[in-house]
C-alpha atoms as a printed R data frame, in Angstrom:
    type eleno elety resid chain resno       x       y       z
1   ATOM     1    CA   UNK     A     1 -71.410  62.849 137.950
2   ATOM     2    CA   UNK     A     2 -70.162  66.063 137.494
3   ATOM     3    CA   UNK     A     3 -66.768  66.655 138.852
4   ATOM     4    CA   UNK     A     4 -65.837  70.430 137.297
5   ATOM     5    CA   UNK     A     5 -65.065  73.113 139.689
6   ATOM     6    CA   UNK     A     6 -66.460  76.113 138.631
7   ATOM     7    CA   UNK     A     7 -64.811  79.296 139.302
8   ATOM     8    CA   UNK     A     8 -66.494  81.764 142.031
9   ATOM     9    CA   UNK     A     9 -66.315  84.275 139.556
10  ATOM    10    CA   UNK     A    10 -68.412  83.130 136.586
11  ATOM    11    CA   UNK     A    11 -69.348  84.003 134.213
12  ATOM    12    CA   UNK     A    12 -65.994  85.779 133.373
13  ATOM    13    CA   UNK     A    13 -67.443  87.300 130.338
14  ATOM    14    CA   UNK     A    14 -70.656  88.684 129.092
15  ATOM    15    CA   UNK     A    15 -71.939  90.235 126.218
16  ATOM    16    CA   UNK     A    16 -72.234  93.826 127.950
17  ATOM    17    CA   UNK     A    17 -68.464  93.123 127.758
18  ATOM    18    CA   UNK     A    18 -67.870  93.561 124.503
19  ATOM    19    CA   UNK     A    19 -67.917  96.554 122.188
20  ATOM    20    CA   UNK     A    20 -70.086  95.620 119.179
21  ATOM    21    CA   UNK     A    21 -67.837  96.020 115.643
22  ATOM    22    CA   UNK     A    22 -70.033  98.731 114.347
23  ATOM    23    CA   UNK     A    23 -72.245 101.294 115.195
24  ATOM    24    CA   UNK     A    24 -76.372  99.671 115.213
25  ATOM    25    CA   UNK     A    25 -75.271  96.403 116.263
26  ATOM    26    CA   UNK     A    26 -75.013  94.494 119.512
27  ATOM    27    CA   UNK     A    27 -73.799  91.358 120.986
28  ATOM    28    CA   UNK     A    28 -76.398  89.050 121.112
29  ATOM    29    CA   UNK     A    29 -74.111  85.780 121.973
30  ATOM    30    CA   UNK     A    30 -70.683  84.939 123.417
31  ATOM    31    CA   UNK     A    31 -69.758  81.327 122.474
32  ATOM    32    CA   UNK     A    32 -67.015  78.789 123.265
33  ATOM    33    CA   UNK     A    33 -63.266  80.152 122.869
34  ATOM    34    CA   UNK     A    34 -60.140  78.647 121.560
35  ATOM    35    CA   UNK     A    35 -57.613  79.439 124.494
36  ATOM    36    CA   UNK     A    36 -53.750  79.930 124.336
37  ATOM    37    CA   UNK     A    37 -50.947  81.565 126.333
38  ATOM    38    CA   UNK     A    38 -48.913  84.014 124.278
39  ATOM    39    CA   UNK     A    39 -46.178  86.160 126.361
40  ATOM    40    CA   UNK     A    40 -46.862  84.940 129.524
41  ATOM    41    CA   UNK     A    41 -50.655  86.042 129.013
42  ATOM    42    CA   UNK     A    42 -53.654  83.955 128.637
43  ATOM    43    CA   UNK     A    43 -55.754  84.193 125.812
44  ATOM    44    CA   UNK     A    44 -59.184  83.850 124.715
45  ATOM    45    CA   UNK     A    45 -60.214  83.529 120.865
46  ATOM    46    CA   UNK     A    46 -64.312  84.080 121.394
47  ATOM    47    CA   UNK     A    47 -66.812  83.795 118.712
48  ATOM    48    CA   UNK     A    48 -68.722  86.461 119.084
49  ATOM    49    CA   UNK     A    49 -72.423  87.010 117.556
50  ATOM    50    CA   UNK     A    50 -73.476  90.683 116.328
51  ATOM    51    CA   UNK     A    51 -77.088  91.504 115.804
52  ATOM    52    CA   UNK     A    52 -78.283  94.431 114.177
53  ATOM    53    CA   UNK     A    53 -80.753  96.919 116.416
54  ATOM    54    CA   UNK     A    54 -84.076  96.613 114.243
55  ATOM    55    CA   UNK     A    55 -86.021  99.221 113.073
56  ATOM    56    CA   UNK     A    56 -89.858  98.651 113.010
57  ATOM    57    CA   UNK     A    57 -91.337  97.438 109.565
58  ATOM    58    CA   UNK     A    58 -87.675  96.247 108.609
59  ATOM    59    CA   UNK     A    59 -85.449  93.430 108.784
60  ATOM    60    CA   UNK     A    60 -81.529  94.081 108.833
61  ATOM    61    CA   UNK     A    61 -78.524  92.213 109.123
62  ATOM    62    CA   UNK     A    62 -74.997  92.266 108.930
63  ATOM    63    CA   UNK     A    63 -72.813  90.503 106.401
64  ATOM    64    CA   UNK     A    64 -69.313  90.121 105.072
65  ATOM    65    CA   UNK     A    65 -68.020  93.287 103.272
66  ATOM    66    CA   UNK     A    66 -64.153  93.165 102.409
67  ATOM    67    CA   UNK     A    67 -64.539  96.539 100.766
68  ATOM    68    CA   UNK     A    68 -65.526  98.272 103.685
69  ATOM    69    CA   UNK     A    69 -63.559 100.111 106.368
70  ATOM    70    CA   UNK     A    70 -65.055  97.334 109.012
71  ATOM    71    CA   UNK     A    71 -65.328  94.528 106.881
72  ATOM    72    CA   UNK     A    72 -68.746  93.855 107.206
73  ATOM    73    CA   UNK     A    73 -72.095  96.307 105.928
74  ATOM    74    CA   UNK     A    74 -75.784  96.193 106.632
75  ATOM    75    CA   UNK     A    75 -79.126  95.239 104.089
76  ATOM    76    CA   UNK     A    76 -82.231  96.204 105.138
77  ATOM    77    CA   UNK     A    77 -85.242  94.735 103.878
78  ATOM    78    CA   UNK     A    78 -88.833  95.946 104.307
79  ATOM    79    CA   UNK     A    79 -90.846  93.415 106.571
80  ATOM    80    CA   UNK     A    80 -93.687  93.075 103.788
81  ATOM    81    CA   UNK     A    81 -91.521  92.866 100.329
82  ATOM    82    CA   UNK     A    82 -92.833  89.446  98.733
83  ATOM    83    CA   UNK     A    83 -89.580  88.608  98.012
84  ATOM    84    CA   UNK     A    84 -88.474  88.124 101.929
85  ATOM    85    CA   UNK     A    85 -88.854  84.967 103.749
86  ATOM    86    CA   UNK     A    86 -88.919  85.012 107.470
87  ATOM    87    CA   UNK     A    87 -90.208  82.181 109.189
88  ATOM    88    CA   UNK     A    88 -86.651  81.339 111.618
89  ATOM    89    CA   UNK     A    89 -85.237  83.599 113.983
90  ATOM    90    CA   UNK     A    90 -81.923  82.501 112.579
91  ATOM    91    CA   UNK     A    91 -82.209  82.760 109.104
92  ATOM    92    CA   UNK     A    92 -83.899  84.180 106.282
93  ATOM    93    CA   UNK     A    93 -84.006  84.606 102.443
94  ATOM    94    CA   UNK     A    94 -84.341  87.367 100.444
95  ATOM    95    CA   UNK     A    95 -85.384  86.895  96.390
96  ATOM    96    CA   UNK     A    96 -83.451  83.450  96.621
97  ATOM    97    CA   UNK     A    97 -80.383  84.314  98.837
98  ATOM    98    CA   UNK     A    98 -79.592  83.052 102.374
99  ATOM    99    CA   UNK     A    99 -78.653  85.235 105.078
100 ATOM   100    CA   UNK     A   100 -78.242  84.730 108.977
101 ATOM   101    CA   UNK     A   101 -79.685  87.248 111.565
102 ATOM   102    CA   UNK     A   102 -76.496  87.242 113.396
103 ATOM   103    CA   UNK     A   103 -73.485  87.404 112.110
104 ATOM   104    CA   UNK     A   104 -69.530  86.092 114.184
105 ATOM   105    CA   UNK     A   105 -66.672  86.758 114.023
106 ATOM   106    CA   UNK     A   106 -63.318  86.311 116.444
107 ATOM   107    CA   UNK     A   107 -62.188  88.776 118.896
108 ATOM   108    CA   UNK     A   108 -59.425  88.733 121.316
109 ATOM   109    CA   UNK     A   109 -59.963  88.364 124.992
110 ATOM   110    CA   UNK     A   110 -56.489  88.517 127.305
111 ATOM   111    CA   UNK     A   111 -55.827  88.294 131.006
112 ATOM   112    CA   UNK     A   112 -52.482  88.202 133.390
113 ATOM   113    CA   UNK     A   113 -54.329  85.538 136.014
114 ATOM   114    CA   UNK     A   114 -56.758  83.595 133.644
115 ATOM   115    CA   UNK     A   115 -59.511  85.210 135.658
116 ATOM   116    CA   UNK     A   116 -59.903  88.426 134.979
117 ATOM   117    CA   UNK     A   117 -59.899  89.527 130.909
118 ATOM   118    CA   UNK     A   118 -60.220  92.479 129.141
119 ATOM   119    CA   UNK     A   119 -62.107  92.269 125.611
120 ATOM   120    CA   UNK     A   120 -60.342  93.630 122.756
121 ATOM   121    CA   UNK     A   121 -62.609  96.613 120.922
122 ATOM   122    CA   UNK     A   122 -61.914  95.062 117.465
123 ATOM   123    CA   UNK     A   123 -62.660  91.695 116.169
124 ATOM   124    CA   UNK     A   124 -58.794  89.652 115.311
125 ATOM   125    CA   UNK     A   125 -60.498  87.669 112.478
126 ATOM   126    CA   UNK     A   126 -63.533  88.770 110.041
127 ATOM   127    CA   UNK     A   127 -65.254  85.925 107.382
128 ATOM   128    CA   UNK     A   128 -63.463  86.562 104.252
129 ATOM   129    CA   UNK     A   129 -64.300  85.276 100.754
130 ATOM   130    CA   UNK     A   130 -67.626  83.276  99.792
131 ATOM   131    CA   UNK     A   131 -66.988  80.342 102.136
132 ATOM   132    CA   UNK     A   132 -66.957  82.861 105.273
133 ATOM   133    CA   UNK     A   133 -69.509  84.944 103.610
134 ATOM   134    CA   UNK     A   134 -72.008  84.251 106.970
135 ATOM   135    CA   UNK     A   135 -68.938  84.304 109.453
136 ATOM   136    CA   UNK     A   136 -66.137  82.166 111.302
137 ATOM   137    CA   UNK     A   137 -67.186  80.546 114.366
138 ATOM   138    CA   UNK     A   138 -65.974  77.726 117.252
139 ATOM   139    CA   UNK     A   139 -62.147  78.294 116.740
140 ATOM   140    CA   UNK     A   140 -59.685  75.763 118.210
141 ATOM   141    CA   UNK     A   141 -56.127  76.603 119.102
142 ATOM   142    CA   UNK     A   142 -53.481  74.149 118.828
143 ATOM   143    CA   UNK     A   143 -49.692  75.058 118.949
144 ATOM   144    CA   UNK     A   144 -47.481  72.945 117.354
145 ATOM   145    CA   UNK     A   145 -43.336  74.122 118.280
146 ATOM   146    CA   UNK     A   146 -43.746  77.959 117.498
147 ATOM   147    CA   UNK     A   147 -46.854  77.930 115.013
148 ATOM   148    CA   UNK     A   148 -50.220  78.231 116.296
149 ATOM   149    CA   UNK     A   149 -52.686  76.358 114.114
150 ATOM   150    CA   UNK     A   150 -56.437  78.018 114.582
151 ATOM   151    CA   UNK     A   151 -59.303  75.626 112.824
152 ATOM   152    CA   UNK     A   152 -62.649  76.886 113.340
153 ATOM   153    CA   UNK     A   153 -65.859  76.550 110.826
154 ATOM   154    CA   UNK     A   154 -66.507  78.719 107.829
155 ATOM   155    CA   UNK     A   155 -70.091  79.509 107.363
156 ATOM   156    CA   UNK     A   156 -71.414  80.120 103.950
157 ATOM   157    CA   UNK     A   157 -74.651  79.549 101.944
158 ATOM   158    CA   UNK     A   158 -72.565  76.324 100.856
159 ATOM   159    CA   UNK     A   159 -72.978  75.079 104.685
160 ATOM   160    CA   UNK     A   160 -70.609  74.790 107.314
161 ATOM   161    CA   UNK     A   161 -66.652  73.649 106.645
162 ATOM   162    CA   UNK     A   162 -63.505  73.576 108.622
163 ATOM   163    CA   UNK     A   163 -61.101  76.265 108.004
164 ATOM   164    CA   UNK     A   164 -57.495  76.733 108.684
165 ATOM   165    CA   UNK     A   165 -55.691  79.811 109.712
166 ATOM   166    CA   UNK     A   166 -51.655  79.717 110.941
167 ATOM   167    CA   UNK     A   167 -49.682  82.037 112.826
168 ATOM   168    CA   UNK     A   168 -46.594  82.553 115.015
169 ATOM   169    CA   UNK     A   169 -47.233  86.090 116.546
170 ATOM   170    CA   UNK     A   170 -50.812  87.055 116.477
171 ATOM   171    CA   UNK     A   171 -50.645  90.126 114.228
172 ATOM   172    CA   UNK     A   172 -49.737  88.416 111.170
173 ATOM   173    CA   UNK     A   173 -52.215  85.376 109.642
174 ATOM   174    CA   UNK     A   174 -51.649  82.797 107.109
175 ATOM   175    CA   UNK     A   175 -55.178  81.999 105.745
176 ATOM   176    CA   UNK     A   176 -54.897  78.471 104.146
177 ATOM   177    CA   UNK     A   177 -58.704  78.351 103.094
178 ATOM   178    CA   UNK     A   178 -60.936  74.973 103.541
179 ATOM   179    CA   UNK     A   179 -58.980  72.250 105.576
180 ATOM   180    CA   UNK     A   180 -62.357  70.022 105.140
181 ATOM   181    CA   UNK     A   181 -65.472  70.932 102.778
182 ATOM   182    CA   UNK     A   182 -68.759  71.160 104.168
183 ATOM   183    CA   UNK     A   183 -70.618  69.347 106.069
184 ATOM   184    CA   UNK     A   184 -68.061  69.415 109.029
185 ATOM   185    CA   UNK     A   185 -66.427  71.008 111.849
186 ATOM   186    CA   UNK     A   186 -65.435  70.716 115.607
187 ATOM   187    CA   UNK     A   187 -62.114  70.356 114.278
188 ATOM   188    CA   UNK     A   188 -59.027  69.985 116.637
189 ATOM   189    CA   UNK     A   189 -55.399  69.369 115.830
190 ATOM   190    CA   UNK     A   190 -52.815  67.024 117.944
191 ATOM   191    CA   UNK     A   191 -50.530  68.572 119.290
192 ATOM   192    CA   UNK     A   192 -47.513  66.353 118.175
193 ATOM   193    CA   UNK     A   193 -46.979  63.982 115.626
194 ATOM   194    CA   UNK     A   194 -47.989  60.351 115.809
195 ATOM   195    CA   UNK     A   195 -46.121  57.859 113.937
196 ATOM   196    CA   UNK     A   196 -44.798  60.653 111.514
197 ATOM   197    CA   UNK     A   197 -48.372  62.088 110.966
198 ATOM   198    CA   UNK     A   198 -50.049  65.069 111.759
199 ATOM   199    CA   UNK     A   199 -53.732  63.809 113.471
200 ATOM   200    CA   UNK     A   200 -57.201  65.871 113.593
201 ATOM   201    CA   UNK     A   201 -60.607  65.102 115.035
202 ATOM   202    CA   UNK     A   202 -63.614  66.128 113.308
203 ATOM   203    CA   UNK     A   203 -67.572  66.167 112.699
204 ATOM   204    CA   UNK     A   204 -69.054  65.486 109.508
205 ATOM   205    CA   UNK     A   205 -72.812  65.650 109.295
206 ATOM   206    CA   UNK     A   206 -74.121  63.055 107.215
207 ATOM   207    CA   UNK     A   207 -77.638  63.443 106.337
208 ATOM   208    CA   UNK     A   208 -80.322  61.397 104.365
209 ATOM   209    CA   UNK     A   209 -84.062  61.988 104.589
210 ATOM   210    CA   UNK     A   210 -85.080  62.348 108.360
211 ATOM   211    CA   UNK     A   211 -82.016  60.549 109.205
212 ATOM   212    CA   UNK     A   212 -79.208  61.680 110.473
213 ATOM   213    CA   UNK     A   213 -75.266  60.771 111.747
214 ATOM   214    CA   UNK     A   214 -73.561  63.343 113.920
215 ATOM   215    CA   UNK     A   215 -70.014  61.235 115.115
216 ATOM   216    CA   UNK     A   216 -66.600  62.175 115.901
217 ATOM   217    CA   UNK     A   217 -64.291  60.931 113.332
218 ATOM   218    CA   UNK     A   218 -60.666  60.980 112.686
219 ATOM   219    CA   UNK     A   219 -58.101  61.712 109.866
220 ATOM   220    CA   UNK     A   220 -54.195  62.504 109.453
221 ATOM   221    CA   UNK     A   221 -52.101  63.776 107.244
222 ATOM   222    CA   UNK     A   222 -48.614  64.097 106.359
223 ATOM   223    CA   UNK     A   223 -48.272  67.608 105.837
224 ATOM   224    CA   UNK     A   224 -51.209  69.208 107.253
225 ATOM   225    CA   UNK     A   225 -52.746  69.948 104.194
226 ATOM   226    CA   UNK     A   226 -54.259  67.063 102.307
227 ATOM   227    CA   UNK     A   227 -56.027  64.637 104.861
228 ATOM   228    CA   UNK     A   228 -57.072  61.253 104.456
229 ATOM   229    CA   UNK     A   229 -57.508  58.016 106.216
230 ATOM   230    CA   UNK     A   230 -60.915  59.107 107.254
231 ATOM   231    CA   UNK     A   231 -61.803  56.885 110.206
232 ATOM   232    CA   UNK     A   232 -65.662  56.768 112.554
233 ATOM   233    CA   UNK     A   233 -63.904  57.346 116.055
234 ATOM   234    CA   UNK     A   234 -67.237  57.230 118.534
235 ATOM   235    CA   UNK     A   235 -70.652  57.256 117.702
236 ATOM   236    CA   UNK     A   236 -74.167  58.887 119.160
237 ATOM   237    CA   UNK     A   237 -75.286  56.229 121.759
238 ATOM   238    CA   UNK     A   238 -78.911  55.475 121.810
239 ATOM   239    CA   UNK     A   239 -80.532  56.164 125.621
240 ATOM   240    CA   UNK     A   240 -77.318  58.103 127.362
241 ATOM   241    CA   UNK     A   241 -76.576  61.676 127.479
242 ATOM   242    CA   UNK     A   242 -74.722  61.945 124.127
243 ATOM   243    CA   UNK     A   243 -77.696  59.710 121.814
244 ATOM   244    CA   UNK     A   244 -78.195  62.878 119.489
245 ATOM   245    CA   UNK     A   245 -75.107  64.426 118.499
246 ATOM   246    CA   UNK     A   246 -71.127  64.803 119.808
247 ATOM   247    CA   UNK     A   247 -67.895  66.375 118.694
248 ATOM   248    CA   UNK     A   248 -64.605  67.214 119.887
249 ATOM   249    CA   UNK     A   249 -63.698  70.145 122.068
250 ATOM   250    CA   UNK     A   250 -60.169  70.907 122.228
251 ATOM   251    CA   UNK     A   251 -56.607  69.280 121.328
252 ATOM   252    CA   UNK     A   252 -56.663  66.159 122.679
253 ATOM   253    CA   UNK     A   253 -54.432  66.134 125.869
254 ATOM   254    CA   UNK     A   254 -51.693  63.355 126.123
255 ATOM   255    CA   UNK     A   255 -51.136  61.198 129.599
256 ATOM   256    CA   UNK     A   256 -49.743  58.390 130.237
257 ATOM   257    CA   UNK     A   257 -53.004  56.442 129.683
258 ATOM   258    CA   UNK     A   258 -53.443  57.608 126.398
259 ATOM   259    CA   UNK     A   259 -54.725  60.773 124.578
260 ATOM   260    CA   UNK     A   260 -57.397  62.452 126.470
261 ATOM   261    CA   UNK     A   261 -59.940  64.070 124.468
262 ATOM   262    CA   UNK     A   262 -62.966  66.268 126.230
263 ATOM   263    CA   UNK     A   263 -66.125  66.072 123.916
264 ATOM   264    CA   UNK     A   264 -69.836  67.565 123.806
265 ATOM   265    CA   UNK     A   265 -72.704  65.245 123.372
266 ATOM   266    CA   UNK     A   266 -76.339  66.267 123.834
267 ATOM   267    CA   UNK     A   267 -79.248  64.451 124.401
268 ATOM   268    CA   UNK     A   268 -83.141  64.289 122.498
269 ATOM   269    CA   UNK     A   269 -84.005  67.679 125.082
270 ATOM   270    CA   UNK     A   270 -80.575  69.162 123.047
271 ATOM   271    CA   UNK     A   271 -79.111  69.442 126.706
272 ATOM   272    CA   UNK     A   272 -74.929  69.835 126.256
273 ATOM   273    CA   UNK     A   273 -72.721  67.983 128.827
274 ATOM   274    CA   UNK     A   274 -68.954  67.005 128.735
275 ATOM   275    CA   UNK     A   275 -67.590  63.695 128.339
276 ATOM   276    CA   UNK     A   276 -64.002  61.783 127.694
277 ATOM   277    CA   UNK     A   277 -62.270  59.744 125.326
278 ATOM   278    CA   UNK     A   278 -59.125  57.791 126.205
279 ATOM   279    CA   UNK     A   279 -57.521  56.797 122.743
280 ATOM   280    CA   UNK     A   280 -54.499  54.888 122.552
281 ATOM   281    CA   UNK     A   281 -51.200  56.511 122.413
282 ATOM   282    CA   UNK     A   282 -49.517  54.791 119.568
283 ATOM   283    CA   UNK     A   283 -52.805  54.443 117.367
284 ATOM   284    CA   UNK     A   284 -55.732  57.168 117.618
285 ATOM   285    CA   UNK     A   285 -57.860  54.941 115.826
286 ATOM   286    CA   UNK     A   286 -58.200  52.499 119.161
287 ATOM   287    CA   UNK     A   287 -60.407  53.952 121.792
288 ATOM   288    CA   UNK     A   288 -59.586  52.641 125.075
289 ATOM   289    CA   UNK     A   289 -62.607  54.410 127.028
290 ATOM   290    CA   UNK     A   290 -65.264  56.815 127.255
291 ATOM   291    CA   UNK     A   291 -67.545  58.337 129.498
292 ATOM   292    CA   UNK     A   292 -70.888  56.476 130.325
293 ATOM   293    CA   UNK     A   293 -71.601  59.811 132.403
294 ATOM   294    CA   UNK     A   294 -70.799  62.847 131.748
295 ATOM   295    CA   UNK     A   295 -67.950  64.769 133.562
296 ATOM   296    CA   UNK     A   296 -69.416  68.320 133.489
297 ATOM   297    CA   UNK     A   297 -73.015  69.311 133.504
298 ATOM   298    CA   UNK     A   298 -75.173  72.441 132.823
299 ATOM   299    CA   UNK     A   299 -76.340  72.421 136.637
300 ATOM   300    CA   UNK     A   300 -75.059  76.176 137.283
301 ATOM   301    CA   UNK     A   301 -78.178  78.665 136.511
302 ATOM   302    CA   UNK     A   302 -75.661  80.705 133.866
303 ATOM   303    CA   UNK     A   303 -75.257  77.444 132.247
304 ATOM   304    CA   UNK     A   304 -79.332  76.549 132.356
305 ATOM   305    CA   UNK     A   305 -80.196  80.298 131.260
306 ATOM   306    CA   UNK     A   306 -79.407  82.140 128.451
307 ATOM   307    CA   UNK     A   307 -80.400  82.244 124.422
308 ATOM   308    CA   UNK     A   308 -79.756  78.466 124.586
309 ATOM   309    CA   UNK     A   309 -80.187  76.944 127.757
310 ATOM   310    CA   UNK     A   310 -79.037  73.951 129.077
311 ATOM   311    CA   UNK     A   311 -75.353  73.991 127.475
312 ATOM   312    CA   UNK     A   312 -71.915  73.705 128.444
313 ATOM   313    CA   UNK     A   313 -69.513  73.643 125.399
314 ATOM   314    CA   UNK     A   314 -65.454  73.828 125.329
315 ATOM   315    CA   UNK     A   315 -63.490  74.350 122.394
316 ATOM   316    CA   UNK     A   316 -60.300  75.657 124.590
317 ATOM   317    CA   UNK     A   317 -58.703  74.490 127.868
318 ATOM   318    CA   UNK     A   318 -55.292  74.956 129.092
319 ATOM   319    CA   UNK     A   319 -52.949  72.320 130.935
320 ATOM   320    CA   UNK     A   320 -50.592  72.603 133.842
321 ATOM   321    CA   UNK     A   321 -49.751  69.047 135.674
322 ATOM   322    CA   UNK     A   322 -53.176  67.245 136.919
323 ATOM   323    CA   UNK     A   323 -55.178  70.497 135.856
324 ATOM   324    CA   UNK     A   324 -57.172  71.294 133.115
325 ATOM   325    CA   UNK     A   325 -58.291  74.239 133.012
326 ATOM   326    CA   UNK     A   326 -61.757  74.456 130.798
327 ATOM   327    CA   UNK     A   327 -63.210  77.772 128.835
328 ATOM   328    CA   UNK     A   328 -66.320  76.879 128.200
329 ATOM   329    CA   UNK     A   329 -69.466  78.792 126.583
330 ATOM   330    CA   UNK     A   330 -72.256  78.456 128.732
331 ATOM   331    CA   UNK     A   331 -75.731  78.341 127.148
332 ATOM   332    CA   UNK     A   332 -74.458  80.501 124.159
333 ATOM   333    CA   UNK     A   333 -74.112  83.356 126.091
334 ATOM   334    CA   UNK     A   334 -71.251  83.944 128.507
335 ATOM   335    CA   UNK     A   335 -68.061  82.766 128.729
336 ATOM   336    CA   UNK     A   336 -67.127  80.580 132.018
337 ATOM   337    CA   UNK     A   337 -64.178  78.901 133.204
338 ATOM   338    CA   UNK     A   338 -63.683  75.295 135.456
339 ATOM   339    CA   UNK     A   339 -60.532  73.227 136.506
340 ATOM   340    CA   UNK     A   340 -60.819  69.273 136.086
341 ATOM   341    CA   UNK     A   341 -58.566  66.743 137.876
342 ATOM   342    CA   UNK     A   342 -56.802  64.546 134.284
343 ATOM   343    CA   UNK     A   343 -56.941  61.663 137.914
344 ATOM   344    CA   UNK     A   344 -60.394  61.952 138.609
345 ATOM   345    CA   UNK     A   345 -61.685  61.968 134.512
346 ATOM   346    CA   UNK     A   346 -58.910  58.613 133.870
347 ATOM   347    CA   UNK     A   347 -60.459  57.015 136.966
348 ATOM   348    CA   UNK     A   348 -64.223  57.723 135.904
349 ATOM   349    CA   UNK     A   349 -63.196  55.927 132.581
350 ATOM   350    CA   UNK     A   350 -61.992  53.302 135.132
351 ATOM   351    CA   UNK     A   351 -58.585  53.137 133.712
């Protein structure tokens, strides 16, 4: 049941959009924005993933350099050095250190109609410091009065964490470090406060032996920097199109119903669909629904093709009466865009 309308002109953005950050690299990936309006303009905050061209009988890659002019260098290794181990085409060591083949970072995208954007030539936000060392990825945008809260996850050789980043006019940052410590992200902020607390979802990976939990869970906090009250929102269900893995996309949007929160699941093939969550107003803890199908689909060929097919992911939508308007990445590649009826996902939770 897919009930997304796609717009005519997807995908909005590609990666022969985008200016790579230095000279030798290219964009291999453009992946699921965080999305604001900021002086009457429409924003996207893409992560976007930079591979180095590769020379034959070498392996390069880029990585977080605060001394230099871009902020990130290359190392080259040579293909048949002992001390390189290559057996992932997304990672590899070198004499005992980790390193990514691609390397993200955020870059502006802005637009007058929420159609049509023009890419920024610089990235907005570099990894900085050991627990961004491999990059920032998957930000979500959440304004709260005149502060816009970004959380997006920190990648390091320590794992993935949630990171926290404020601002009020998009030229100066407040970097607040790790919100959450790895394992975790898909982080999103409420908007407003719920009795007196500030709310986030979020997606720790708990891991033991071949088994593993990948669940949307919940915390608040009364300041918005120490978080507690850890609570297991939904779970991976067992036979339906989110049994592997799920986490939160963006803010969750508040109706009358209750808070409305659009999630990615996948299944055992690792195909990405969209789904609800209805959560009661008064208590986040209490969910009132969720989807038993999912309300968007990778059926579109952009969304079936691409460096990982079979994926539509939102981190980013924006809201204007019954409309929400989804940014979505569509098989970690391009960047796509689809309105959604709040009426038609509350009465597929059959509330």
């Amino acid at each position: 049941m897919d009930i997304a309308k796609r717009f005519d002109a997807n995908p909005l953005i590609s990666p022969a959009d985008v200016v790579p950050s230095l000279k030798g690299a290219e964009v291999e990936c453009l992946l699921n924005p965080g999305v604001f309006q900021f002086e009457g303009k429409t924003f996207l905050l893409m992560r976007v993933a930079e591979r180095m061209e590769q020379r034959d009988g070498f392996l390069s890659t880029l990585v977080v350099d605060p001394s230099s002019q871009d902020g990130v260098s290359v190392v080259e290794f040579t293909l048949d050095d002992p001390k390189l181990v290559y057996d992932d085409a997304r990672v590899f060591s070198y004499d005992g250190k980790t390193y990514l083949t691609t390397l993200s970072h955020l870059r502006l995208a802005e637009s007058e109609d929420g159609v049509t954007f023009k890419v920024h030539e610089k990235p907005l936000l570099l990894g900085l410091g050991e627990y961004e060392d491999f990059g920032m990825e998957d930000c979500r945008v959440t304004q709260i009065e005149d502060t816009y809260v970004l959380t997006y996850t920190a990648v390091s050789e320590y794992g993935p964490a949630v990171g926290k980043i404020t601002t009020k006019d998009w030229k100066s940052f407040q970097r607040d470090g790790i919100m959450l410590p790895p394992p975790n992200k898909d982080c999103a902020i409420f908007e407003e406060k719920i009795d007196q607390k500030y709310w986030c979802l979020h997606r720790p990976v708990v891991k033991v032996d071949s088994w593993s939990e990948l669940n949307i869970w919940l915390a608040s906090s009364p300041d918005m920097q120490h978080w507690g009250n850890h609570t297991c929102l939904a779970k991976t269900r067992p036979g339906l199109w989110d049994s592997q893995r799920i986490g939160a996309g963006a803010a969750p949007i508040k109706t009358e119903k209750g808070w409305l929160e659009i999630y990615h699941g996948c299944d055992e093939s690792s195909r990405y669909c969209l789904g609800a969550l209805l959560l009661d107003l008064d208590d986040p803890t209490k969910v009132i629904a969720r989807s038993n199908k999912p309300i968007m689909e990778p059926i579109a060929k952009y969304e079936q093709e691409g460096f990982f097919g079979n994926v539509v992911f939102t981190n980013g939508h924006l809201v204007k009466g019954d409309c929400v308007r989804l940014y979505y990445g569509a098989s970690d590649t391009v960047i796509c865009a689809a309105d959604l009826s709040i009426k038609e996902i509350l009465t597929s939770l059959g509330v």
